[in-house]
C-alpha positions in Angstrom: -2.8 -0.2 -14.9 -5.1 3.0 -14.3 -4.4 5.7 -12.6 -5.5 7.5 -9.2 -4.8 10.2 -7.7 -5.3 9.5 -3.3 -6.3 13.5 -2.1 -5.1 13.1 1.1 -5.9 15.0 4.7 -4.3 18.3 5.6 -2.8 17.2 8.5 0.2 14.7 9.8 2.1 15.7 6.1 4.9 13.5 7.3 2.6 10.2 7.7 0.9 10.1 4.8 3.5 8.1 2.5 3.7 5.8 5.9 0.1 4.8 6.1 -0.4 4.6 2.3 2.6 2.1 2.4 1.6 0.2 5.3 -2.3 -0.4 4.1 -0.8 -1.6 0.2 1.4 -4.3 2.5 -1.5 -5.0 4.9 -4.2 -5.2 1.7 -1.5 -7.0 -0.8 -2.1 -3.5 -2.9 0.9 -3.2 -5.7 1.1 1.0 -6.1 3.5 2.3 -8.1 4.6 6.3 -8.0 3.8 8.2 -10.9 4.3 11.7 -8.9 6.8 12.6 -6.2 5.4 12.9 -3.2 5.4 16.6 -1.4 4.4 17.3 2.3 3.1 20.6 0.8 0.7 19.2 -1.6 -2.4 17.2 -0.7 -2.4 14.8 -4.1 -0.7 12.3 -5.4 -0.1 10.4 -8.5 -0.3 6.5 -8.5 -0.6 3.1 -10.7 -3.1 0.5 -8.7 -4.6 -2.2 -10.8 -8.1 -1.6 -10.3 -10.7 0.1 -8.5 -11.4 -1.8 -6.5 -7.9 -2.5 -5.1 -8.0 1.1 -4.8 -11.4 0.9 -2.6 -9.3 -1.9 0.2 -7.0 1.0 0.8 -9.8 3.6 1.7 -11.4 1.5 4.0 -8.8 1.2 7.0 -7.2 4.7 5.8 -7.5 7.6 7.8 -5.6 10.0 6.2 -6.9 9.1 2.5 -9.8 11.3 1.7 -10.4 10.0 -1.7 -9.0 8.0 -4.3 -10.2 9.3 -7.7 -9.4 7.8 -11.1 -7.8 9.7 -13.1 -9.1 10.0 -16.6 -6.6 12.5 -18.8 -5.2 15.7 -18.9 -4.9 18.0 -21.7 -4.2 21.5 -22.1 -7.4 22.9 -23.3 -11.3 21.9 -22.7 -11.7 20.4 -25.7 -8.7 18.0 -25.9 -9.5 17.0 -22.9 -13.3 16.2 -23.5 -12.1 14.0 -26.7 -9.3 12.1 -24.7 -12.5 11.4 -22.3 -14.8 10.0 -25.1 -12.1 7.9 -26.7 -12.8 6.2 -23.6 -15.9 4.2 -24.2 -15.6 2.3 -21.6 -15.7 4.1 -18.5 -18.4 5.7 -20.0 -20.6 3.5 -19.7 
């Protein structure tokens, strides 16, 4: 499954993990935690299945800003632009 990463509102900390939850039930969205979540922090880290299950969450949600795919992570520039190409396609 790819992953996401939902940037979330800076406000009502202690509702995010409530909505997020209650829109995967209401749009029969599995999501599965690859970060912990933390009031303090606006991101977080999930599985979804596709994009555009990850689209039905972001259109009743009012405290998801955006839900970005996440591509890679590396420690330098350069690793990470090769990780990117191996990925033909999502290039395209």
């Amino acid at each position: 499954m790819p992953l996401f990463i939902i940037y979330f509102a800076h406000y009502h900390e202690d509702f995010r993990l409530a909505e997020l939850e209650a829109l995967s039930k209401l749009e029969n969205v599995k999501i599965t935690y690859k970060s912990a979540y933390s009031a303090t922090s606006p991101f977080l880290l999930v599985d979804i299945a596709s994009a555009q299950l990850a689209a039905k969450l972001i259109q009743r949600g009012i405290l998801i800003r955006q839900i970005i795919e996440y591509w890679g992570s590396q420690p330098t520039y350069p690793e990470l632009f090769d990780e990117i190409k191996q990925q033909t396609d999502r290039l395209a």
